[in-house]
C-alpha positions in Angstrom: 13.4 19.0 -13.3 16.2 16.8 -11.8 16.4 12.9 -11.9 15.4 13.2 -8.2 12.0 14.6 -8.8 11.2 12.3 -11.5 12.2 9.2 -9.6 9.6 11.1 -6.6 7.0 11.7 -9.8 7.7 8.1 -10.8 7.6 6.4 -7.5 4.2 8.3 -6.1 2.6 6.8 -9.6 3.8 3.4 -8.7 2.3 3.2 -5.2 -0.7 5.1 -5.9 -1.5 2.7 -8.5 -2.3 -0.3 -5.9 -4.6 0.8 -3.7 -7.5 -0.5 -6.0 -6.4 -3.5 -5.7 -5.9 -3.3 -2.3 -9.3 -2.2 -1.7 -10.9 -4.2 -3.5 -9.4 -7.5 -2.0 -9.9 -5.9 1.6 -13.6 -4.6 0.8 -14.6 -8.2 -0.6 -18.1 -9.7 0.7 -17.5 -11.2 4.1 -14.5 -9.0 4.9 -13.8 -5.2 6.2 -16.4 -3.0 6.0 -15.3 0.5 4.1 -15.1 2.9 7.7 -13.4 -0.1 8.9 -10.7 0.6 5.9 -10.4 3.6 6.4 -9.8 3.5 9.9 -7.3 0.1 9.7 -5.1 2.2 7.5 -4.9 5.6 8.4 -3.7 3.7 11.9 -1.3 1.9 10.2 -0.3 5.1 8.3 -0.1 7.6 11.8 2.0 4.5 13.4 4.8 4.5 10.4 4.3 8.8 10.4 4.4 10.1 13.6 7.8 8.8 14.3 9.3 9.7 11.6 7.9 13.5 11.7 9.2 13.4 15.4 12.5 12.4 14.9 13.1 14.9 11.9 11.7 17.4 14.0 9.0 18.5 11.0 6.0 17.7 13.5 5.6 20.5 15.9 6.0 22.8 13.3 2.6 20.9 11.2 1.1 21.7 14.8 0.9 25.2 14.3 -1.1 24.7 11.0 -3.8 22.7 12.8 -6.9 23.7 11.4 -6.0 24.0 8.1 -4.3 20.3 8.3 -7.9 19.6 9.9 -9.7 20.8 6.7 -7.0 18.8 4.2 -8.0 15.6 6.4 -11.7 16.0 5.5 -11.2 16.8 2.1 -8.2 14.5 1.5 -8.7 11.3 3.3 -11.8 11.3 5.9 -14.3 11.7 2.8 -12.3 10.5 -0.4 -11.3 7.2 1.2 -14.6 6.5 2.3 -16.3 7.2 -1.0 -13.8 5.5 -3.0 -14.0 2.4 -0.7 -17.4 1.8 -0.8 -18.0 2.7 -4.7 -15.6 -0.5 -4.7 -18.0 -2.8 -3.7 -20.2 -1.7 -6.3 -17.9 -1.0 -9.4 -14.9 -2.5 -10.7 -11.8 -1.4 -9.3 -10.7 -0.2 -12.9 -13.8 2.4 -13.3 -12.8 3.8 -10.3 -9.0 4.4 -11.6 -10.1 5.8 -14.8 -12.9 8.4 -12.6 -10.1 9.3 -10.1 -7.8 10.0 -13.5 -9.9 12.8 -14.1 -8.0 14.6 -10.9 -5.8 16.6 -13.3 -8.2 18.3 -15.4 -10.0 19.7 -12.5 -6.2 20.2 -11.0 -5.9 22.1 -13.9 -9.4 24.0 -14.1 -8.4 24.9 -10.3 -5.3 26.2 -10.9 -6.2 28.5 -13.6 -9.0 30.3 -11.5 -6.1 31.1 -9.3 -3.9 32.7 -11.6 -1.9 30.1 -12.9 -1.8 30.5 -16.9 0.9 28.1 -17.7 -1.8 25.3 -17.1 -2.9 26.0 -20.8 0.4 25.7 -22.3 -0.4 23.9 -25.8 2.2 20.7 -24.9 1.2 20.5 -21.8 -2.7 20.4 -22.5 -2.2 17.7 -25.8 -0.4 15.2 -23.2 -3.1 15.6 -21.2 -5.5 14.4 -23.8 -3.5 11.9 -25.0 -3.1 10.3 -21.1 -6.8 10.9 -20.8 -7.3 8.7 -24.1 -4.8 5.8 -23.0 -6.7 5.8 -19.8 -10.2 5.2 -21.6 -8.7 3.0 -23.5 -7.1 1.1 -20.8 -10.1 0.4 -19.0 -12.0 0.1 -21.9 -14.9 2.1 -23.2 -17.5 -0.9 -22.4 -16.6 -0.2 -18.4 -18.8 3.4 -19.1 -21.4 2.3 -21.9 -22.2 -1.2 -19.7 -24.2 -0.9 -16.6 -22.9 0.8 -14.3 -23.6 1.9 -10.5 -24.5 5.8 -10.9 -24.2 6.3 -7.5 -21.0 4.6 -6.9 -19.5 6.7 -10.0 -20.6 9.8 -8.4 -18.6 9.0 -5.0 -16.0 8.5 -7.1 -15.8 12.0 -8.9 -16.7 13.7 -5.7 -13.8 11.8 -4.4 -11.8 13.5 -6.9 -12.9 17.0 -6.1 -11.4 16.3 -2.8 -8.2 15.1 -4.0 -7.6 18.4 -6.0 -8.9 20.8 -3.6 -7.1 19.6 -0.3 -3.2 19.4 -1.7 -3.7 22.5 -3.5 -5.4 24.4 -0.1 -2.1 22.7 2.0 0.6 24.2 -1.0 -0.9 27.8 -1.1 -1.1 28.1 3.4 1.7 26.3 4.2 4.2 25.2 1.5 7.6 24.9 3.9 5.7 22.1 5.6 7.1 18.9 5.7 4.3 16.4 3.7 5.2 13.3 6.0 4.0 15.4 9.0 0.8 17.0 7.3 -0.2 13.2 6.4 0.8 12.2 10.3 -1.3 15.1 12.0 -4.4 14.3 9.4 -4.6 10.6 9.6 -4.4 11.2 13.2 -7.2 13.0 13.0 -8.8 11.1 10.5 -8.1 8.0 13.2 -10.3 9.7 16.1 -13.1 10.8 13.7 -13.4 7.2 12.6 -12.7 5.4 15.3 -17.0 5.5 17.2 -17.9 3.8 13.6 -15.1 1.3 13.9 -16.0 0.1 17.3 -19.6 -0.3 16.2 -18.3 -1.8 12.6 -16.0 -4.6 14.3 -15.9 -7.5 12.8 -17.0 -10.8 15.0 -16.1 -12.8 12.8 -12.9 -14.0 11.5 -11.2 -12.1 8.3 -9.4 -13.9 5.3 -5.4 -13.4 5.5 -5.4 -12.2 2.0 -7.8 -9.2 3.5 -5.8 -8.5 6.3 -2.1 -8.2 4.2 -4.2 -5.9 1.5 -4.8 -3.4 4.3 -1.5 -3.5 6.0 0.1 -2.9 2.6 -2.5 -0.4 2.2 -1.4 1.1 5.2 2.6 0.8 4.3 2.7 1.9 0.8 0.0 4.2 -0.9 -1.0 5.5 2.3 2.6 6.6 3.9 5.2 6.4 2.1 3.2 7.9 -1.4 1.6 10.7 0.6 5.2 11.7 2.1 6.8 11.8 -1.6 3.7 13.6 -3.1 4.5 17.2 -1.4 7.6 17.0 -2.4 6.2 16.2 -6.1 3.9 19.4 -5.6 7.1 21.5 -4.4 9.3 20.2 -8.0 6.1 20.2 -10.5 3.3 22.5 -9.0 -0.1 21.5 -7.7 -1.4 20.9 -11.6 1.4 18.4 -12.9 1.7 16.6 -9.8 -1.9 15.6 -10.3 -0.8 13.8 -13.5 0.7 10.8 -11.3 -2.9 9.7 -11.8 -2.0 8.5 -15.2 0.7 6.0 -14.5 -1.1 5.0 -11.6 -4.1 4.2 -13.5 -2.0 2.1 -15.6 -0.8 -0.5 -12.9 -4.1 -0.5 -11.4 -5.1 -2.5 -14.5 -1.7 -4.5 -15.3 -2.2 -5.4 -11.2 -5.9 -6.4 -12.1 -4.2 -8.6 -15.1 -2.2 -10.2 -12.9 -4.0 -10.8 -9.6 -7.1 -10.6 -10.2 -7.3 -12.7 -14.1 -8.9 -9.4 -15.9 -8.3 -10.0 -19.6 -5.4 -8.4 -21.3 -7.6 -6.3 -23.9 -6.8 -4.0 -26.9 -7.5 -0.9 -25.1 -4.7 -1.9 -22.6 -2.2 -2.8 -25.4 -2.6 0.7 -27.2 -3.5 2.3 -24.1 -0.8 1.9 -21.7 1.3 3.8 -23.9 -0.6 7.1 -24.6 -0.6 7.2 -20.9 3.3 7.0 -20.3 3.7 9.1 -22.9 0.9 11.5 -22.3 1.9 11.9 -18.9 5.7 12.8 -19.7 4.1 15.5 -22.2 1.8 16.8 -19.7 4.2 17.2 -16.9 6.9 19.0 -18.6 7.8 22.5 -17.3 6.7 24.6 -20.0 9.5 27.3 -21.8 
């Protein structure tokens, strides 16, 4: 791998590890509904998009790949978002990192049923565990043994499903397309699909600013800038080890949670945040 697609690797981990906090501040009581989410930042996400896949000339080509960009949407975005957004206003934003870093296991599972063997390299498998350990430890084991929403877990894991399946279905039917343009065409699509519930869902009444930046940076950073990178982290590491980005992620979601939110700094997040670096540099290396 070269310093380029580590920085990529590195950089997808960092924004995808705000959106729960994001969520969470934009989904509060009194503020946007989770459609409404969806909706704000997919629109934000096509605006910032669309230009850009038109001016490097990578959109009419997504075009011709239309209804399998239309499947990615409903597996990617149209159902994940919505689930994960509204398990968030009934579990902690922390639960849902540590469900959603479950992603590479099934990542894994996936790509071994289609032929893939160097999933099960020794190395690769241990760092695996070992993120998967920092994470439970992270978010701490009394998150899963407390009382927890059942439902809201489920979304969550379904949610997951989706975020294996629909990268991995995009990579195998069309890997010379251009990720910023695949991400334009579906949250375009995602946009129209959700736009009869936003009308309806409207607020009339007036949102917090603290709401209203969390989806704009919502918008901005996980939604178009990380889901540009991440295809070209699939291209340099493969559909299983760029799944991994969920560990790192994971990680800031809580160290965010420390800091803006007051969650206590606990000892599953002093010896957790480790294993996951770690684990997730193990777990990502190319095997020999």
């Amino acid at each position: 791998m070269t310093r380029r697609s580590w920085l990529n690797f590195s950089m997808v981990g960092v924004l995808w590890g705000l959106p729960y906090l994001f969520i969470k501040v934009a989904v509060a009581p009194g503020e946007l509904t989770p459609a409404l989410l969806v909706f704000s930042r997919v629109v934000i996400g096509s605006l910032i998009l669309i230009p850009y896949s038109i001016h490097r000339g990578t959109l009419r080509p997504a075009l011709a790949y239309f209804p399998w960009i239309f499947l990615y949407a409903l597996l990617e975005i149209c159902g994940p978002w919505l689930l994960i957004s509204t398990a968030e206003t009934k579990i902690a934003s922390g639960l849902s990192g540590l469900l959603v870093a479950t992603v590479p296991f099934w990542a894994t599972l996936l790509m071994a049923l289609l032929g893939d063997k160097s999933v099960w390299h020794a190395k690769r498998l241990a760092g695996m565990v070992l993120g998967f350990v920092g994470v439970v430890l992270v978010v701490g084991l009394e998150s899963i043994r407390g009382h927890q929403n059942i439902g809201a877990i489920i979304m969550v894991l379904i949610a997951t499903l989706g975020y294996v399946s629909a990268p991995t279905i995009m990579h195998r039917k069309a890997p010379e397309l251009d990720g910023a343009a695949i991400n334009a065409v579906a949250m375009v699509i995602t946009s129209i699909l959700y736009l009869p519930v936003a009308i309806i869902q409207f607020p009339h009444h007036a949102i917090s600013a603290h709401a209203i930046e969390a989806t704009i940076a919502l918008g901005i950073f996980p939604t178009a800038l990380a889901f540009a990178l991440y295809f070209k982290v699939m291209a340099d590491f493969g559909p299983a080890r760029a799944s991994l980005v969920t560990y790192p992620n994971t990680a800031l979601a809580v160290v965010l949670g420390i800091i803006f939110l007051h969650e206590p700094l606990t000892l599953g997040i002093i010896l957790g945040l480790p294993l996951v670096l770690v684990g997730s540099y193990y777990a990502s290396r190319k095997s020999a």
